[in-house]
N, C-alpha and C positions, 0 to 999 in steps of 0.2 A: 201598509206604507203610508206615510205620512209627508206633507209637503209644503211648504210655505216661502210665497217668493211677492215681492213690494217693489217699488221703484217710487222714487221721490226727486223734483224738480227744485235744487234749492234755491237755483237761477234759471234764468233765460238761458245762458251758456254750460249749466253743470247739471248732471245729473246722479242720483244713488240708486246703484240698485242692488238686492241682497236677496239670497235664496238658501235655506238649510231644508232639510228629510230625513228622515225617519226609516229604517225599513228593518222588519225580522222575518225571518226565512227558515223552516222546521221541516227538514225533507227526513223521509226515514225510506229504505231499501231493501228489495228481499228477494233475490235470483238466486235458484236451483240450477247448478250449475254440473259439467263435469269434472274429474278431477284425475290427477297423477295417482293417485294412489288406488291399492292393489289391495285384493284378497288373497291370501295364501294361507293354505289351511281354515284354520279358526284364527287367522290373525288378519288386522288391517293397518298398513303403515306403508311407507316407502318405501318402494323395493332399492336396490343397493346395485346401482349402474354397473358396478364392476363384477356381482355375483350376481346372477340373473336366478331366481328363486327364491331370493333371500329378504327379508326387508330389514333395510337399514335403522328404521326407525318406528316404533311398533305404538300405535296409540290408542289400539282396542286388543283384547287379547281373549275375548270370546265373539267373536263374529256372528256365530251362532245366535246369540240370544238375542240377537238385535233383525236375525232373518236374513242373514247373510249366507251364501256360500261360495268353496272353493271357486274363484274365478268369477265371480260376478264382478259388475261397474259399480263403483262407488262415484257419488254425487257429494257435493259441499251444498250447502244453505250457505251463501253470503248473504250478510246482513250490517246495516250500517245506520246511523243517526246523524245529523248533521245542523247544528242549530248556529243561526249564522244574526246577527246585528252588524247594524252599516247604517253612520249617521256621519252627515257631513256641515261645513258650507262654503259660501263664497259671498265675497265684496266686490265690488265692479264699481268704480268710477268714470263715468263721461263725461268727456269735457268738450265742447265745441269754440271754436275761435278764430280768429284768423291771425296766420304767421306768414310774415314776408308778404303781408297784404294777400294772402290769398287764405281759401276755407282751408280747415284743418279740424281733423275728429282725432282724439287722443284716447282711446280705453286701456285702464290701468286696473289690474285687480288681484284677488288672492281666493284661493279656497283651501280647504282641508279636508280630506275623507277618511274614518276610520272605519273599518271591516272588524271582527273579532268572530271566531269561527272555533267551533266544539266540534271535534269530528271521532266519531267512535267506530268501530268496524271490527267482525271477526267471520269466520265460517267455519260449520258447523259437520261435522260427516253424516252424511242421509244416505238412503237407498231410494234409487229411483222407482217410482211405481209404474203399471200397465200403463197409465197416461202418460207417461212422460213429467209426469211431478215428482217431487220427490216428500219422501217422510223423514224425517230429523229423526238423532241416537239420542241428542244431548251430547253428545261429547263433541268441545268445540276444542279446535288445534290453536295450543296457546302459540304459537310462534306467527299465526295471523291477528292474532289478538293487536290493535292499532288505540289509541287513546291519546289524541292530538291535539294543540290547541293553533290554532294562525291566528296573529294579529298582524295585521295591513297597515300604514301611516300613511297618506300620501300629501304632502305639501307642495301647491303651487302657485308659482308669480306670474304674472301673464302684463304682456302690453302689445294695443296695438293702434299703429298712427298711419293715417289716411291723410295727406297733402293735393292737394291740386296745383300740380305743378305747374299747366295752363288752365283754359276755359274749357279743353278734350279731354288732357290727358291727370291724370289720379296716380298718385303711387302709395302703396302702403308699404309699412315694417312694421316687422313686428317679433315676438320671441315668448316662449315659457319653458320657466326652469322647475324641472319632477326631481324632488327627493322623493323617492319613494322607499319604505323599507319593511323587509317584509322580515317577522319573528314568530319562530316554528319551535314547539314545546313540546313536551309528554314524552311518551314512551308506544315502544313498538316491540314485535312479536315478544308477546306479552311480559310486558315491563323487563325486558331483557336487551333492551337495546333504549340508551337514553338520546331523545331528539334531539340537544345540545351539545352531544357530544363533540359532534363535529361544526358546533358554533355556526350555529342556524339562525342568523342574524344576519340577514343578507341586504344593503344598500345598494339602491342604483339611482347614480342624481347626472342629471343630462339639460343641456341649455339645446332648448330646438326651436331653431329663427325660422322665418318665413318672409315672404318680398315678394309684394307683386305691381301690375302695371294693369291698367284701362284705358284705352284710347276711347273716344268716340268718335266714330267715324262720319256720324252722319247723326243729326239727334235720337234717329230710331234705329242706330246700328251702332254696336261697342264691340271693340274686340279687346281681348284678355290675356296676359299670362304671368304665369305666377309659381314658385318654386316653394317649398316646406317641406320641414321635417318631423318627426316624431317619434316617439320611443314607448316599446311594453315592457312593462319588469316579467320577468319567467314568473308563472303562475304556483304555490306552493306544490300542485302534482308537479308540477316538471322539475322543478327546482330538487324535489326529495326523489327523481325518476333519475339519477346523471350517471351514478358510480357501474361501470360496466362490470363490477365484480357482484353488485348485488340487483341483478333483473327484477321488474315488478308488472305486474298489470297494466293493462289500461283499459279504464281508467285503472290509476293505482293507490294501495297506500302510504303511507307515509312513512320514509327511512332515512336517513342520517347519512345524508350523502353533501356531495361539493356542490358550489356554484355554479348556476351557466351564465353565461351574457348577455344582459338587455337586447331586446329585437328594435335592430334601429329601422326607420323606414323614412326612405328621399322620395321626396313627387314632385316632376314636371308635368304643369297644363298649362295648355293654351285652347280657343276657341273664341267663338261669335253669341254675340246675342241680339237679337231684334224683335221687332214687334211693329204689326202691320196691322193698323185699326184695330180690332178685337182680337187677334193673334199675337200667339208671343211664340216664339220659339229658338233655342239655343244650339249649338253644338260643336264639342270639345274634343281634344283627345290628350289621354294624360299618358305616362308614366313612372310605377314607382317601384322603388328598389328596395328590397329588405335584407338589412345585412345582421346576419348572424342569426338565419332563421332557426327558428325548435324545428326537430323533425325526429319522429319516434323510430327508433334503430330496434325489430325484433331480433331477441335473443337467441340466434341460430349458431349452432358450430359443426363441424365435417365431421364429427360425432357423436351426435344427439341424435337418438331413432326419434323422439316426436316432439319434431319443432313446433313452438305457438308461437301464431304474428301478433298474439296479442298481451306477450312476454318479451319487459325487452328495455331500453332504457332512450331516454330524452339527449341530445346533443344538439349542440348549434354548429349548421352547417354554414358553409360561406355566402350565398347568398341564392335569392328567391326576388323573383321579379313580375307584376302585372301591367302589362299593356294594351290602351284600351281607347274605345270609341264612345260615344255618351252622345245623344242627338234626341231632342224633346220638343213640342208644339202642344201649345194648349189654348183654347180661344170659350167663347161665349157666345151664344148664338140667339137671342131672345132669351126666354127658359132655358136654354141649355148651355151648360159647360162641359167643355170633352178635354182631355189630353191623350196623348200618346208618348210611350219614353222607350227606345230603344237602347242596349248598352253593348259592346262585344269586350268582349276580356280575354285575353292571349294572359295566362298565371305560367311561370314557366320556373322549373328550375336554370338558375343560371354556375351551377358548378357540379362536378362528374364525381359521384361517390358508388363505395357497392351497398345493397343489400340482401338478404337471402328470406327465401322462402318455402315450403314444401311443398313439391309438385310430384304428385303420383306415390307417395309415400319415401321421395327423395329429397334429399335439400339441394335447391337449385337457386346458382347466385346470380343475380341481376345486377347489372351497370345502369346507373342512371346519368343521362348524357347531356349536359347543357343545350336547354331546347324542350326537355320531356315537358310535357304538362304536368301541374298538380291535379291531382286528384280531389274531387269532389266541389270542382269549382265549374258552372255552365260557362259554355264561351257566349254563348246566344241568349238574350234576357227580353223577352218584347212585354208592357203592360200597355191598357189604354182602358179608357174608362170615361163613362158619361153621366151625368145628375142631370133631373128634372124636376125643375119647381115648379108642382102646380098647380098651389098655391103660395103665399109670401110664408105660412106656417107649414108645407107643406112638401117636401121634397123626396123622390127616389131617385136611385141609380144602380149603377154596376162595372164591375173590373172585372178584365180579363188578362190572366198572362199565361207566358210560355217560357219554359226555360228549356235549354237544349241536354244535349247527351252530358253524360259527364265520367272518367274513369271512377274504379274501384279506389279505396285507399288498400296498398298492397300491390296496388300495381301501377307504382311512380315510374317504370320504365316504356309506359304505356304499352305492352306485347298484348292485351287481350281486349275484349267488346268492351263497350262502354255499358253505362246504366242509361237508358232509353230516357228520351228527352219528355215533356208532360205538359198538359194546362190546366188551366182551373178558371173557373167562375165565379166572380162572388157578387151577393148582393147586400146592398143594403139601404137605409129609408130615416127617415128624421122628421120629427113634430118638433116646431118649437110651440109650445104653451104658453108662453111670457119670454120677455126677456131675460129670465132668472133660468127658468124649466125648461129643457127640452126631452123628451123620450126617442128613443134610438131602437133600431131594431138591425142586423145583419145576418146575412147565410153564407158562411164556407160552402167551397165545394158545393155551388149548387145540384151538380148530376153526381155527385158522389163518384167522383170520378178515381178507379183504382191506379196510383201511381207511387213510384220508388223516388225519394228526394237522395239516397244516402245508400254506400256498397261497403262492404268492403271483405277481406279474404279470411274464411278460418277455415276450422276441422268439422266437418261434416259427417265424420264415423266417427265424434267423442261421445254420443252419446247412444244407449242402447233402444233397439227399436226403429232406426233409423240407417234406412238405406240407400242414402244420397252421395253421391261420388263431386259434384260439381262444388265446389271449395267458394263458389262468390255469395257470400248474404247479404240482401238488401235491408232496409229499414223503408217500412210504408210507410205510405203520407196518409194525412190524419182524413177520414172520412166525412160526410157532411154533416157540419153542426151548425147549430141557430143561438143566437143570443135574442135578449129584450132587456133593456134599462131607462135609466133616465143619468141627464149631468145637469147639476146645479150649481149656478156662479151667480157668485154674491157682488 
């Protein structure tokens, strides 16, 4: 990644300032997976829902030779490549002045991002080994065969005006307008389905104003509030994830499906800020509304012996709401600096839809009720942290946080345990050398501490050798590592 950002005073009152990047991105993937399909006899293909014995569709026709028998698990190799460029920039003018005899700050500007994204993917039929790995046929299933291309636009205009309407009170406005447009190419199960067809050329252009207020109450006390808006274009998996006729993964590949709708998002805050000698400390409470949120719908029906939550398609629900507390102090003490930040977050669904899942080898449908929590969001967030210089080239410190419980994904009607709440330690240390050099050292997870950040619901008999009934899987949090570098500014 590359980066390059200037500013230029061409007056007393105006300023330029300009920032463009660089960045390429090369990820390649390879999970052994389980799969739908069946041994039967010497044969391996899809067995045929309506004929149970039968396979509907037949992709190896000696099984045998590959180490196969009657009735064994077959496993996929998925595998994927994905080569990603993303160069942008932007222009920002400030102007400072005074209007109607009073200060006034005017920023006006513009940027541009483009993304261009190569996405390749197929999976491969394997047999699983004693460990639980699996060993590849070579024979890959052309109808997973994916060969994609995403190009991204994003065009934007931004302004925003800060007035002093008395000697206390500040008002801003302000607004920016997203064209964004996203264009989706190639071909899917394998060059048998064109990504165009369905005119995969998707716009979404949105004007999102903002307006806020500062009183100051006292020199060392302001209070705030302020309303804005903002908008996500659906990201090209959900956008190619819609058509409920054609279910996919998730994550998924890429299909020739409809539109969804921009996730719009409203925020109300207000709160305090002060500072008392060496102490500053804030605190706010906001809330904000997301209307026409993504929310992934597994593909279950009243006749499907083996439902997966992780098959299924992307819609925009009515809306999704987080409300919430934010309260911060941080001061200076000789050598030392400390803060503390606490946050509470209430994420809630605010509209009552069903979905299903499989419980006990049954499909069982869940209402979710305005009020439920989202899942994988903590309500309880505490950090604090302190640095010690001791000397002028010479500093350490360290952070601590905690995040609370949080549900599974799969279980937005919130009926079962949460994932258990966690903390972590970190440290880290700084040399400066000159004013140019400085050398940097940190440590995650100082005590290496075992903890679950991420849950969520699947099949826990798909794969063989495994004899687990309990359907929640977490995702571990990353265990203790250590850096050393240095950063140099010119």
């Amino acid at each position: 990644m590359f980066t390059l950002n200037g500013s230029h005073w061409v007056n007393d009152n105006m300023m330029l300032s300009a920032n463009t990047y660089y960045r390429r991105s090369d990820r390649s993937t390879f999970n052994g997976d389980g799969s739908e399909l069946s041994v039967i006899g010497n044969q391996i293909g899809e067995e045929d829902d309506d004929t149970p014995g039968v396979l509907d569709e037949i992709f190896i026709d000696n099984a045998a030779a590959f180490g196969f028998a009657d009735g064994d698990f077959v496993a996929l190799n998925n595998t994927s490549k994905t080569k990603q460029d993303s160069y942008g920039f932007g222009l920002q003018s400030t102007f400072l002045d005074n209007v109607f005899g009073r200060d006034n700050q005017l920023i006006v500007g513009a940027s541009y991002d483009r993304s261009d994204v190569k996405h390749s993917s197929q999976s491969e039929i394997a047999q699983f080994t004693d460990s639980r790995g699996t060993s590849g046929t070579g024979v890959i299933v052309d109808e997973t065969i994916v060969d994609g291309k995403i190009n991204t636009d994003t065009f934007s205009l931004f302004f925003t005006n800060t007035h002093a309407l008395t000697d206390r009170l500040d008002l801003t406005l302000g607004g920016r307008y997203n064209w964004i447009q996203i264009d989706i190419s190639g071909t899917s199960e394998g060059g048998e389905q064109d990504l165009n067809e369905s005119g995969n050329k998707h716009v979404f252009k949105r004007f999102n104003p903002t307006a806020g207020l500062t009183y100051a109450l006292r020199d060392n006390l302001t209070v705030y509030g302020s309303y804005s808006e903002s908008n996500r274009a659906p990201t090209p998996s959900e956008l190619t994830c819609s058509e409920e006729s054609s279910p996919c993964s998730y994550p998924n590949a890429f299909l020739a499906d409809p539109p969804l709708d921009d996730v719009v998002a409203r925020t109300i805050e207000t709160g305090l800020r002060g500072q008392n000698g060496n102490l500053n400390w804030n605190a706010g409470v906001f809330y904000t509304q997301l209307k026409d949120d993504l929310f992934f719908f597994p593909d279950v029906e009243d006749d499907v012996n083996d439902p997966r939550l992780t098959l299924g398609n992307f819609d925009n629900i009515d809306k999704t709401a987080r409300a919430g507390l934010e309260l911060g102090v941080n001061g200076q003490q000789d050598k030392m600096l400390w803060f503390a930040n606490y946050s509470y977050v209430r994420a809630t669904f605010e509209d009552s839809f069903l979905y299903a899942r499989e419980v006990d080898d049954e499909v069982e449908t869940f209402e979710v009720k305005k009020g439920d929590r989202l899942p994988g969001i903590p309500e309880h967030n505490i950090k604090i942290g302190v640095d010690y210089a001791f000397t002028p080239k010479l500093s350490l410190g360290a952070t601590a946080s905690y995040h609370s419980s949080q549900y599974y994904r799969g279980d937005e009607a919130n009926e079962d345990k949460k994932i258990s709440g966690y903390g972590l330690v970190n440290l880290h240390g700084r040399y400066k050398l000159n004013k140019h050099v400085q050398f940097f050292a940190k440590v995650d997870n100082l005590f290496d501490s075992e903890y679950e950040n991420f849950g969520l619901y699947g099949e826990p008999d798909e794969a063989p050798g495994l004899d687990y009934e309990d359907p929640r899987f977490v995702g571990a949090g990353a265990p203790r590592a250590g850096w050393i570098g240095f950063k140099v500014t010119l």
